[in-house]
PASEBA-1860 file (N, C-alpha, C; in nm, 3 decimals):
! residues 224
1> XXXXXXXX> 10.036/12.245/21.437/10.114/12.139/21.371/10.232/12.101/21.459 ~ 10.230/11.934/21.470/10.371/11.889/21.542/10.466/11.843/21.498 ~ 10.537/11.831/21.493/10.648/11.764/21.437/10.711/11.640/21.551 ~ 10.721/11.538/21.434/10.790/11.397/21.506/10.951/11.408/21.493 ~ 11.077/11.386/21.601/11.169/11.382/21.538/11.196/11.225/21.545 ~ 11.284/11.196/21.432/11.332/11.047/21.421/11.481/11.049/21.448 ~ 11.538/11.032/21.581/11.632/11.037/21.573/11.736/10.944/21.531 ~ 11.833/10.907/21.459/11.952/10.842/21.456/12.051/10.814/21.483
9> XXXXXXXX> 12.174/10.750/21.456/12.330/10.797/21.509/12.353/10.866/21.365 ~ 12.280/10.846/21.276/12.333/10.952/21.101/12.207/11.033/21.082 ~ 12.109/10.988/21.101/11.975/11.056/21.020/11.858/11.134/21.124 ~ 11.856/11.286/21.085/11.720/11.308/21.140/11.586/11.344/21.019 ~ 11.516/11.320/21.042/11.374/11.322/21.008/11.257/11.391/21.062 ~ 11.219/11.471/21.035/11.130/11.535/21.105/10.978/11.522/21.008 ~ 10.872/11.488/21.043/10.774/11.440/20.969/10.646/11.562/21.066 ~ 10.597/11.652/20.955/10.460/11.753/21.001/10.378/11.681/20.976
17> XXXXXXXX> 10.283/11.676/21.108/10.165/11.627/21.089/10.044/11.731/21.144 ~ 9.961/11.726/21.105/9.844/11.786/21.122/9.817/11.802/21.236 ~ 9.721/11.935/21.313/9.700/11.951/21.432/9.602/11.859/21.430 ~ 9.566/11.765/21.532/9.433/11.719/21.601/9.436/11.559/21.533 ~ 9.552/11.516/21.478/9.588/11.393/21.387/9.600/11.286/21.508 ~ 9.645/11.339/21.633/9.576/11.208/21.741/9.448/11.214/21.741 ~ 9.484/11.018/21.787/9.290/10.979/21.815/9.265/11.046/21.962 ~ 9.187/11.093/21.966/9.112/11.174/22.126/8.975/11.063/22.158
25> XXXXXXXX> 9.011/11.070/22.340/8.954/10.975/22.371/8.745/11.085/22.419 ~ 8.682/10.987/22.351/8.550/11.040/22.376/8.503/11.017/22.425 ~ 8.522/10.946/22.542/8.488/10.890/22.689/8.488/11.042/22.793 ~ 8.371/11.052/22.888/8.380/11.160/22.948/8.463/11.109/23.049 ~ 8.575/11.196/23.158/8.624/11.169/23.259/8.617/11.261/23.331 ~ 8.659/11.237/23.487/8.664/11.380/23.555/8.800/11.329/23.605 ~ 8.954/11.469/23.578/9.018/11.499/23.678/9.037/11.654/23.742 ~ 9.188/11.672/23.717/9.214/11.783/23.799/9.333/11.817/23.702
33> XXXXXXXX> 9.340/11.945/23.658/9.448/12.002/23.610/9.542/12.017/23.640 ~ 9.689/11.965/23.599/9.804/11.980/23.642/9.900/11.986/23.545 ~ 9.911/12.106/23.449/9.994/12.161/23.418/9.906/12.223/23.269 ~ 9.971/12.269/23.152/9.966/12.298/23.013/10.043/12.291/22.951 ~ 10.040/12.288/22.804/10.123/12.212/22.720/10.088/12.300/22.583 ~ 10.213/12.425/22.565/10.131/12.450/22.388/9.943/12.468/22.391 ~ 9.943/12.531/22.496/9.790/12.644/22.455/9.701/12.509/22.513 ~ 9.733/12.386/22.559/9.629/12.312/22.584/9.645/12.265/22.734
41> XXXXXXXX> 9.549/12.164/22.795/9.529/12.158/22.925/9.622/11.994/22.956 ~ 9.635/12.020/23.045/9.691/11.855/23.092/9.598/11.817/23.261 ~ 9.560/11.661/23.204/9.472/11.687/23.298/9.475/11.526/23.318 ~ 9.488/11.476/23.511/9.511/11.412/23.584/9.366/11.334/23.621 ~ 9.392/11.232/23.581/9.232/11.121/23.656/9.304/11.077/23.802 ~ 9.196/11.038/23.865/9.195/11.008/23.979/9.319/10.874/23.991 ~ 9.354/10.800/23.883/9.405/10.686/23.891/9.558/10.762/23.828 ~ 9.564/10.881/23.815/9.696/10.912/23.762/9.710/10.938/23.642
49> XXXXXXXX> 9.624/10.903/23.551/9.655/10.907/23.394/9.636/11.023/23.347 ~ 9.702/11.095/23.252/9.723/11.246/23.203/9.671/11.238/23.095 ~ 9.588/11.321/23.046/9.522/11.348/22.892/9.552/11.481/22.907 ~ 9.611/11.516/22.700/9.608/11.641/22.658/9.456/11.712/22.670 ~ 9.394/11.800/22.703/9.259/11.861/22.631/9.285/12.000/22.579 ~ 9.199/12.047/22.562/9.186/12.189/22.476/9.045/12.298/22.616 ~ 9.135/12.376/22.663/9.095/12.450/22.742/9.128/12.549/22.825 ~ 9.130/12.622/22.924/9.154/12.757/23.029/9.133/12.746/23.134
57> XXXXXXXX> 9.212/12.661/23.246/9.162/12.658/23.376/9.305/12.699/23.415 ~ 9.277/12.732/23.537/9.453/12.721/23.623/9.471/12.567/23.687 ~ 9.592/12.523/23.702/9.596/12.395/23.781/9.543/12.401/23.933 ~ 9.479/12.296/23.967/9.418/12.276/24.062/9.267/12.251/24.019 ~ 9.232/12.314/23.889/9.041/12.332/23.901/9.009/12.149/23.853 ~ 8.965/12.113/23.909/8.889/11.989/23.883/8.739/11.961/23.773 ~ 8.739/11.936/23.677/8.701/11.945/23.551/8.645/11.811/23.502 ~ 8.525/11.845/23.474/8.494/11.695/23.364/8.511/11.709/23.203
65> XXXXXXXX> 8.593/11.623/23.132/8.637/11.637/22.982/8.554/11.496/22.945 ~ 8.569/11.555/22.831/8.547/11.411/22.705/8.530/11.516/22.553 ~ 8.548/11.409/22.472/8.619/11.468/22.307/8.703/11.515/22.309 ~ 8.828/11.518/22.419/8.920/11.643/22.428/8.935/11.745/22.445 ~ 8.811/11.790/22.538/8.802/11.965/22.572/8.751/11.949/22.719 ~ 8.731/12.009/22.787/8.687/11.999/22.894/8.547/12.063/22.913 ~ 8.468/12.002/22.961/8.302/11.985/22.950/8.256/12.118/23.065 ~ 8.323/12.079/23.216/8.254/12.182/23.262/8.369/12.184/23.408
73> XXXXXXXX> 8.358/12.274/23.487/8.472/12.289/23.582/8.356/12.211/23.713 ~ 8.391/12.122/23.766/8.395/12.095/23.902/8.415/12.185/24.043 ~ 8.497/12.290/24.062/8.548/12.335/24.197/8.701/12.341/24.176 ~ 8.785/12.349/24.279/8.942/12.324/24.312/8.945/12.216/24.432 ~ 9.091/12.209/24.389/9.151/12.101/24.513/9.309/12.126/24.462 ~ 9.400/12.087/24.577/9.487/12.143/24.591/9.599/12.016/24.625 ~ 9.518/11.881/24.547/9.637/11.782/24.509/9.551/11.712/24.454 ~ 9.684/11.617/24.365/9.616/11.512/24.262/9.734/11.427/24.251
81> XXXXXXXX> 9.687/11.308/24.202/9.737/11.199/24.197/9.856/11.160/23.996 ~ 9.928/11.166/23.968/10.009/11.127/23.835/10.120/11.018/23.822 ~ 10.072/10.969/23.734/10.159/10.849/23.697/10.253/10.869/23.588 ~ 10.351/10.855/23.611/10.454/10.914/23.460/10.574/10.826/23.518 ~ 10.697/10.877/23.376/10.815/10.777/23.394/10.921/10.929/23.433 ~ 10.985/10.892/23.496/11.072/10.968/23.578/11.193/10.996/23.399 ~ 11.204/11.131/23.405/11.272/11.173/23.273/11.438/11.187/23.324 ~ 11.425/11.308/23.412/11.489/11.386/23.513/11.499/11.411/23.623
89> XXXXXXXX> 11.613/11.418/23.725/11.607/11.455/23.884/11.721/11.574/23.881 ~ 11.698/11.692/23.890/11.824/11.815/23.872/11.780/11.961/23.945 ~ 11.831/11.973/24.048/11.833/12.114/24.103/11.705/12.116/24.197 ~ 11.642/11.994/24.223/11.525/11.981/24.297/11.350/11.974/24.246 ~ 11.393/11.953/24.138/11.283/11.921/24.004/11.343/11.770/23.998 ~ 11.211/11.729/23.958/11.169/11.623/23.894/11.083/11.594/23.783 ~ 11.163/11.618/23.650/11.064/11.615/23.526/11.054/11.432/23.520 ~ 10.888/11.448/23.435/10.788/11.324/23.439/10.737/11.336/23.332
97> XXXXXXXX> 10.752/11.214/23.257/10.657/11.215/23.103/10.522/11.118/23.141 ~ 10.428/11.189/23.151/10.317/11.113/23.186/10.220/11.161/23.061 ~ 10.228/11.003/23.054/10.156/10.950/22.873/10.208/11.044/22.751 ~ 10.343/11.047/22.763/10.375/11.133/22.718/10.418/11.300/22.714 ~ 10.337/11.326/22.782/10.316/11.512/22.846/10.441/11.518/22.932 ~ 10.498/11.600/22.920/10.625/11.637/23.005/10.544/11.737/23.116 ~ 10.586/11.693/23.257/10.513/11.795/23.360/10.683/11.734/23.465 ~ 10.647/11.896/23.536/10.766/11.890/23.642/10.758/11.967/23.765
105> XXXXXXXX> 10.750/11.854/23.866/10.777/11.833/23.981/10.889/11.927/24.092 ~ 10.846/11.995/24.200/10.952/12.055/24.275/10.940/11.914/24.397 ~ 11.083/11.898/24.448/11.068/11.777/24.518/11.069/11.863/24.698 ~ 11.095/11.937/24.663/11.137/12.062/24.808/11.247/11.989/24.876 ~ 11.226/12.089/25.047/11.360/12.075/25.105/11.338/11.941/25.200 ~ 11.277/11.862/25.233/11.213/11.792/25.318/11.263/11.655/25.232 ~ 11.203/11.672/25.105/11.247/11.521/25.036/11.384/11.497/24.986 ~ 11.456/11.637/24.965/11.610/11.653/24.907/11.708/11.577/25.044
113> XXXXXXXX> 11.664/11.637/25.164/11.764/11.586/25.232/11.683/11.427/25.334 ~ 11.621/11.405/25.263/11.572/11.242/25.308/11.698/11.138/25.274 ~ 11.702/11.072/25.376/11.754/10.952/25.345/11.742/10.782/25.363 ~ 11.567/10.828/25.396/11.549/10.717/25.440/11.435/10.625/25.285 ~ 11.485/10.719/25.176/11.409/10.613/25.051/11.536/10.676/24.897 ~ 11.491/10.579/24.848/11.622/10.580/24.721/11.525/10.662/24.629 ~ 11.646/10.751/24.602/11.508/10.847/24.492/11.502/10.794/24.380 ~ 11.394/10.830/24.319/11.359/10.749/24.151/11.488/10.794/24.065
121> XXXXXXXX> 11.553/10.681/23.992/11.639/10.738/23.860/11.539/10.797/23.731 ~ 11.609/10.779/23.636/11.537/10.795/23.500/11.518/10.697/23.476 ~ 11.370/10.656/23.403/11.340/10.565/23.345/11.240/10.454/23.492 ~ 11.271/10.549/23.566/11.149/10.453/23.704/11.010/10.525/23.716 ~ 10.911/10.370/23.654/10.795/10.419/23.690/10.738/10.480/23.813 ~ 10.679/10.577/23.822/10.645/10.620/23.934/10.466/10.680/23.966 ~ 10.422/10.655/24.063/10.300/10.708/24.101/10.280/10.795/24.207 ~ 10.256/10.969/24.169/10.291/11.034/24.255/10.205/11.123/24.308
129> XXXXXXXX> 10.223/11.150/24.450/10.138/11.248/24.450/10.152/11.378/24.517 ~ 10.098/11.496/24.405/10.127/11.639/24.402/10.048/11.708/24.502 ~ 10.148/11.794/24.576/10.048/11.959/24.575/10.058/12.062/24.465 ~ 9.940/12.104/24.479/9.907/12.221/24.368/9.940/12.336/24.457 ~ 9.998/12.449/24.445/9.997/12.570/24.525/9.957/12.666/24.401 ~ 9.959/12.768/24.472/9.871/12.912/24.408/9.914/12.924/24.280 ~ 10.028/12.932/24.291/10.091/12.955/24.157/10.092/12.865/24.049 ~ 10.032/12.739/24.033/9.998/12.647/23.964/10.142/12.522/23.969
137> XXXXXXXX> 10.228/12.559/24.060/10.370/12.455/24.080/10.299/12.327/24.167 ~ 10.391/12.187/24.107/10.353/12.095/24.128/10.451/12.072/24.275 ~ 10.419/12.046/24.352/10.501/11.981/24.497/10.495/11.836/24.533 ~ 10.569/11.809/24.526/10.625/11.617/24.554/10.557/11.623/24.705 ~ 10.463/11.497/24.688/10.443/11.468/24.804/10.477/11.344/24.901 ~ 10.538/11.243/24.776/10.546/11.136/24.830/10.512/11.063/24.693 ~ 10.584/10.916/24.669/10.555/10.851/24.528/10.591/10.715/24.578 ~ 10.543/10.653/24.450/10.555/10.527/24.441/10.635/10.465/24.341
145> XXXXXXXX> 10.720/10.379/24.349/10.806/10.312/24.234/10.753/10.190/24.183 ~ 10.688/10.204/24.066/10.626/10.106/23.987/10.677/10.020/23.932 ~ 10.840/10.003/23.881/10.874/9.944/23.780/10.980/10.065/23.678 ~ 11.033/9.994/23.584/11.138/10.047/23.491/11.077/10.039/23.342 ~ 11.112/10.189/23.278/11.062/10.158/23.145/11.180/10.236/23.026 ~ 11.216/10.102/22.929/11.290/10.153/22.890/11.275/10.248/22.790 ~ 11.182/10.290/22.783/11.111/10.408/22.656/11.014/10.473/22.657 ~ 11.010/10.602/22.643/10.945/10.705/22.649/10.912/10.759/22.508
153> XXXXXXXX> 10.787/10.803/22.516/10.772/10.905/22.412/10.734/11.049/22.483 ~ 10.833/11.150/22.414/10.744/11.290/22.478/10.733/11.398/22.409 ~ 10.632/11.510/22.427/10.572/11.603/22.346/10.648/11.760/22.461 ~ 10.711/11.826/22.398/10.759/11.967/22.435/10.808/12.072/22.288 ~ 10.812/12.172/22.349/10.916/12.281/22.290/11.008/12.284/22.255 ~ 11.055/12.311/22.188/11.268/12.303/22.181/11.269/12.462/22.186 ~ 11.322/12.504/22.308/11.423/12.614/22.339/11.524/12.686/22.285 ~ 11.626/12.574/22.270/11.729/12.616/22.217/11.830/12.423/22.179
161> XXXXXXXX> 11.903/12.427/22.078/11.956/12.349/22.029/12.110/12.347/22.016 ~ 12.199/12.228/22.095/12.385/12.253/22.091/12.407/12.160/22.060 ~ 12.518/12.177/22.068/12.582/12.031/21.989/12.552/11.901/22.057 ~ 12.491/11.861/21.998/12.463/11.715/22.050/12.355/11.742/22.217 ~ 12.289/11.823/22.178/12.145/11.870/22.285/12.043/11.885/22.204 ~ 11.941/11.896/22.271/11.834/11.996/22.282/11.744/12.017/22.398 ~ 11.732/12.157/22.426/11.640/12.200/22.541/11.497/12.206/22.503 ~ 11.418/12.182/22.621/11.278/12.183/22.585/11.243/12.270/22.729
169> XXXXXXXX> 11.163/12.277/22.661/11.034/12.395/22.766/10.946/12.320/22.870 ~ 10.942/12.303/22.988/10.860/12.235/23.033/10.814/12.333/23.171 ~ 10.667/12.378/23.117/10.623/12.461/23.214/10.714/12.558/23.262 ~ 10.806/12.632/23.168/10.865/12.708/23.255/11.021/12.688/23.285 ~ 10.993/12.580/23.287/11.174/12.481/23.315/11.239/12.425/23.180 ~ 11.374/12.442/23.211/11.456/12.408/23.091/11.476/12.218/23.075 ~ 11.450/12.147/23.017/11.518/12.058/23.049/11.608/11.998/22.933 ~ 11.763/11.973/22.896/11.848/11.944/22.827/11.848/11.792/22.838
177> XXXXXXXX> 11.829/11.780/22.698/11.867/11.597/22.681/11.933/11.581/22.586 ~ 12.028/11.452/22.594/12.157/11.457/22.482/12.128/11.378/22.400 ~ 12.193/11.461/22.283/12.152/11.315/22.103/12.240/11.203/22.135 ~ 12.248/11.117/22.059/12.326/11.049/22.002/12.440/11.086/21.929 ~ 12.557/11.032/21.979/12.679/11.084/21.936/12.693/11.121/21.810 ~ 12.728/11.248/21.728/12.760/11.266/21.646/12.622/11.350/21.548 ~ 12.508/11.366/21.644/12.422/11.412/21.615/12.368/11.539/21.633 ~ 12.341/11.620/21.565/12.259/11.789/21.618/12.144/11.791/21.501
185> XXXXXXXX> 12.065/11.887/21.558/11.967/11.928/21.518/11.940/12.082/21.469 ~ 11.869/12.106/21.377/11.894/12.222/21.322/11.834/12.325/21.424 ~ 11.893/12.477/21.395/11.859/12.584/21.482/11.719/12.644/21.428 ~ 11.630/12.621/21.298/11.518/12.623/21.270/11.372/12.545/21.374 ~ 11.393/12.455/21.467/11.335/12.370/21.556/11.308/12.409/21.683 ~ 11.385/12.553/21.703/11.352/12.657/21.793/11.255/12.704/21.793 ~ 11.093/12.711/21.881/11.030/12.750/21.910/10.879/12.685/21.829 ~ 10.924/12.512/21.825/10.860/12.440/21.738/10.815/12.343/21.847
193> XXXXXXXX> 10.692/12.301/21.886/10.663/12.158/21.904/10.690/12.056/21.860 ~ 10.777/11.973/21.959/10.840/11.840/21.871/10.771/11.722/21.975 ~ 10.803/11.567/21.931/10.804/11.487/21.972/10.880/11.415/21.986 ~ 10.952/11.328/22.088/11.082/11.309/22.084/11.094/11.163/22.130 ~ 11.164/11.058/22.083/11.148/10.937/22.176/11.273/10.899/22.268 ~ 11.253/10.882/22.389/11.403/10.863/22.494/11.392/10.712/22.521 ~ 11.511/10.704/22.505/11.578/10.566/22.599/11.629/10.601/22.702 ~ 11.644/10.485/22.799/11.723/10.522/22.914/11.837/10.409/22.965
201> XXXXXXXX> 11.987/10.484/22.957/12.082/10.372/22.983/12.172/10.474/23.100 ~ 12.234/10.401/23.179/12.360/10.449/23.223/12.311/10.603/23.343 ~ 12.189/10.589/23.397/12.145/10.692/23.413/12.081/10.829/23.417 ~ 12.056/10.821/23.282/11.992/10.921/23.239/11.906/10.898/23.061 ~ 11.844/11.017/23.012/11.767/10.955/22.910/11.832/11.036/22.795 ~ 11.805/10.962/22.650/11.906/11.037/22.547/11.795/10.970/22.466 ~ 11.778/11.088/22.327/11.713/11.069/22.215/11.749/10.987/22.170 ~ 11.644/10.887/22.089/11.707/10.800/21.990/11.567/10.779/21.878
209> XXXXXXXX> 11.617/10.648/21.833/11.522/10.659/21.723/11.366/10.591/21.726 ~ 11.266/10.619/21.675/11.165/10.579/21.700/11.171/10.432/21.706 ~ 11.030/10.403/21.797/11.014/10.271/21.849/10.891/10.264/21.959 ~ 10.858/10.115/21.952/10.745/10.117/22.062/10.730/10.203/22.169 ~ 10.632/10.229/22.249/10.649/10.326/22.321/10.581/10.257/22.483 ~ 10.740/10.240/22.521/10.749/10.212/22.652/10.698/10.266/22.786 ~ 10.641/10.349/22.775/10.614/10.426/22.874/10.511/10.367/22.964 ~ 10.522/10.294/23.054/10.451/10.253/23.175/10.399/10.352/23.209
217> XXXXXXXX> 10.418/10.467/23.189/10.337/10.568/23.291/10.194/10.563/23.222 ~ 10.150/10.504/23.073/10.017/10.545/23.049/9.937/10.455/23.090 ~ 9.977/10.361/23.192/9.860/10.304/23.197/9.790/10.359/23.350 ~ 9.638/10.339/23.315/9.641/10.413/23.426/9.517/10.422/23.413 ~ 9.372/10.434/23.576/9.229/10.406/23.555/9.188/10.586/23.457 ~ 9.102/10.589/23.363/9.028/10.641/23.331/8.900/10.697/23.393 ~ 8.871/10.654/23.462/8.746/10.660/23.495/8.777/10.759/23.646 ~ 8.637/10.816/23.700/8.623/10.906/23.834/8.731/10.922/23.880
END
């Protein structure tokens, strides 16, 4: 079970909905695993686009899905292609909500001290592409700037909750995003799957209240 939050500048809302209450796409595809999410798989088409499934691979195994599970393993490979909206840039991570799914990026030492390209803010579409190493960590290889989106929807953990925060879990990594002034969230939401919708102003992204869902990063080929 997930929970939606609705955020406000007065009101939160949190609405349980049923596990498996998204529509799942029943189209078979083949990508490549790049990351997990809450016991399930996240998984990369050739054109970038991320689908949740239900499965056990390590990142890197290349997989054909459809109904939302993954059908049968392909082999490995040791990069893949993702399209997401740039969330975060902090400490040499780069968290990415692609179609939602929060996955995060090490940018290493090579791209930190570049100066010959403007790095993505928050809220810049981007098309990127990863190494997979042993350990299942994603490595920046080089991206593309698609465009600006002013809204995100995304699916994580909540960690831990402060005044006018909340942390989420992403693979491992913390990432803190700020409410709306005058807003907190209860300390019961700890160790809960939420859904969260971000705007992005002034540099960075902050909860707010539901709304279309901007996210340029989902579009993206389906297919091989």
């Amino acid at each position: 079970m997930k929970r939606v939050i609705l955020a406000t500048a007065g009101l939160v809302l949190v609405l349980a909905l049923p596990a498996g209450a998204a529509t799942r796409n029943t189209a078979s595809m083949k990508g490549v695993v790049v990351g997990d999410q809450h016991g399930a798989l996240l998984v990369a088409s050739s054109g970038g686009l991320v689908q949740k499934v239900s499965g056990r691979e390590r990142a890197g195994t290349r997989v054909l899905i459809g109904g939302g599970r993954v059908l049968r393993t392909l082999g490995w490979t040791d990069r893949a292609l993702v399209r997401g909206v740039v969330v975060r840039r902090t400490g040499g991570l780069m968290f990415l909500s692609a179609t939602g799914h929060l996955l995060v990026v090490h940018l290493g030492v090579r791209r930190l001290a570049s100066t010959s390209d403007t790095p993505p803010s928050p809220g810049t579409v981007v098309q990127t592409t990863v190494g997979i190493n042993d350990q299942g960590e994603l490595d920046d290889q080089g991206d593309q700037q698609l465009g600006q989106a002013g809204q995100v929807q995304v699916q994580a953990t909540v960690t831990a909750v402060g005044t006018g925060t909340v942390t989420l879990n992403v693979n491992g990594q913390a990432l803190t995003i700020p409410l709306p002034a005058g807003l907190s969230l209860p300390a019961s939401l700890v160790g809960t799957q939420v859904t969260l919708n971000l705007s992005f102003a002034n540099g960075q992204a902050t909860a707010n209240e539901q709304g279309d869902n901007g996210d340029q990063g989902d579009q993206g080929d389906s297919g091989d």
